[in-house]
Structures are given as C-alpha cells and as structure tokens.
C-alpha positions in Angstrom: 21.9 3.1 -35.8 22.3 -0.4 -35.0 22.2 0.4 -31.2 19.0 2.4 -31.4 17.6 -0.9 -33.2 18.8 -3.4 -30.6 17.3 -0.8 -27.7 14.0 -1.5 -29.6 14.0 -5.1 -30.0 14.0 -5.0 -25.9 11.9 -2.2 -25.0 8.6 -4.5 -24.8 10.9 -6.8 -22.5 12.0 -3.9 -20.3 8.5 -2.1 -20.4 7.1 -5.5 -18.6 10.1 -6.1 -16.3 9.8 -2.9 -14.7 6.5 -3.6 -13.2 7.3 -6.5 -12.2 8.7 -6.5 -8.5 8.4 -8.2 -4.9 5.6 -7.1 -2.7 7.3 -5.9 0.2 4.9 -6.3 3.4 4.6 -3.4 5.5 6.4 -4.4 9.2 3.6 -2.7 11.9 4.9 0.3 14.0 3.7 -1.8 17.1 2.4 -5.3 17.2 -0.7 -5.4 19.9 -1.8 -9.3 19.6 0.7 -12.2 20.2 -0.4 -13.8 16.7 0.9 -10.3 14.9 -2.7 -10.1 13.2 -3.5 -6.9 14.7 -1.4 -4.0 14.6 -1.2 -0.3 15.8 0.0 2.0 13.2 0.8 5.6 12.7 1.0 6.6 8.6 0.3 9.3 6.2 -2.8 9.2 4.1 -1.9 9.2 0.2 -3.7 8.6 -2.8 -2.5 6.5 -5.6 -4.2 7.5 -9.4 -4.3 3.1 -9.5 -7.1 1.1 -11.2 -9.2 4.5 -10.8 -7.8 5.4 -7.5 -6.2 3.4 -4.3 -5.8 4.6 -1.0 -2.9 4.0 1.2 -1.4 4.4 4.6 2.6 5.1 4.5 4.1 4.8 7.3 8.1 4.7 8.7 7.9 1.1 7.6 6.2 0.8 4.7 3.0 0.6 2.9 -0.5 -0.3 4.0 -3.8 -0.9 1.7 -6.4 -0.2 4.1 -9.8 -2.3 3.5 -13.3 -0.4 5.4 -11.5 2.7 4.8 -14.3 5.8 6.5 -14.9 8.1 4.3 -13.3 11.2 6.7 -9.9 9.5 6.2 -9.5 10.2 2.9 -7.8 13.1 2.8 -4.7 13.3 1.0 -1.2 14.4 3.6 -3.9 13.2 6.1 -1.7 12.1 9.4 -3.8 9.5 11.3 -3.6 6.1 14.1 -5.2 3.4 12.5 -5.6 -0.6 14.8 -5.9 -2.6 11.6 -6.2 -6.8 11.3 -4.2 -8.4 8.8 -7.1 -9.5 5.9 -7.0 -13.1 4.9 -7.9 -14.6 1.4 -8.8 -10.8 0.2 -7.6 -9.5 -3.1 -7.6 -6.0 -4.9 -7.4 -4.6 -8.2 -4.9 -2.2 -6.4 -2.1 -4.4 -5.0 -0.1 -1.6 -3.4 0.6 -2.7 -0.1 -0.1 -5.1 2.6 -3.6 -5.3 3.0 -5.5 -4.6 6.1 -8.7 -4.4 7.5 -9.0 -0.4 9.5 -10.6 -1.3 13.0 -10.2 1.8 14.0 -8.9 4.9 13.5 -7.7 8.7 14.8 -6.6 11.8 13.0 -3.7 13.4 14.2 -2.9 16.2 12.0 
C-alpha cells in the first residue's frame, strides 16, 4: 500500500519527464551545398496525429519537418526525393523534427 502511494506522489513528475527529451537533428542523406544548408534526401512520408496533425519525412537518418509541403506529398507510406534548405528563425506548434524548407520534390514509390 505504501508503494502504490509513493508511485502516486511521482506520477505528475514522471508524466512531464517523459516528454521532455533532446531534439535530435536529422543528419541529410547527401549534403549538396558547401555551407550544409541544402540537402538531398530520400524519406518516407508519415503523418503524426500532433497539434491536429504534422507531417514528416523519415529517413535512414532521422526525422525531417518539411515546411511548403505540396499537397500531392501527403500521402501516408508515401516514398519520395525531396532538396530541402535548412529554415532559419522558423518555429512550429509541431516540433518533430528538423525543420526544412521542401525545394523540391519526387515520388518514388
């Protein structure tokens, strides 16, 4: 009984904690300018029930919040080829992956 209590005391504590963790960036499939601010990526297309839905390229490295995102793209298990800039001073209610502007873009499958 007394454990059950203690487990309560720190549930509030453990419910915020486990929300709480570092924002990984995603490392680019292939770097195309010397400055590393555009990148050529291959990724999955998945979307995230977030903040009334986010979508999301994963790739082999990581994940991408893609900013511009054409409509056509957002199909979910939608493989595609995306050149995306890194997006400066740009926030989201999302905050699920590195964010990036979509330049362009390719389905592949």
């Amino acid at each position: 009984m007394r454990t059950l209590g203690r487990v309560a005391e720190f549930a509030p504590l453990l419910m915020i904690l486990s929300g709480c963790h570092p924002d990984v960036p995603a490392k680019p499939a292939r770097v195309v300018s010397p400055d590393q601010s555009v990148q050529r990526i291959i990724g999955t297309m998945h979307l995230l029930w977030i903040e009334g839905g986010c979508w999301v390229i994963e790739t082999n490295t990581g994940r991408i919040q893609p900013l511009g995102l054409p409509e056509e793209f957002k199909l979910e298990g939608l493989v595609v080829r995306a050149t995306v800039r890194e997006a400066r001073n740009v926030m989201t209610a999302c905050q699920v992956g590195a964010l990036r502007q979509v330049e362009s873009m390719e389905k592949l499958r």
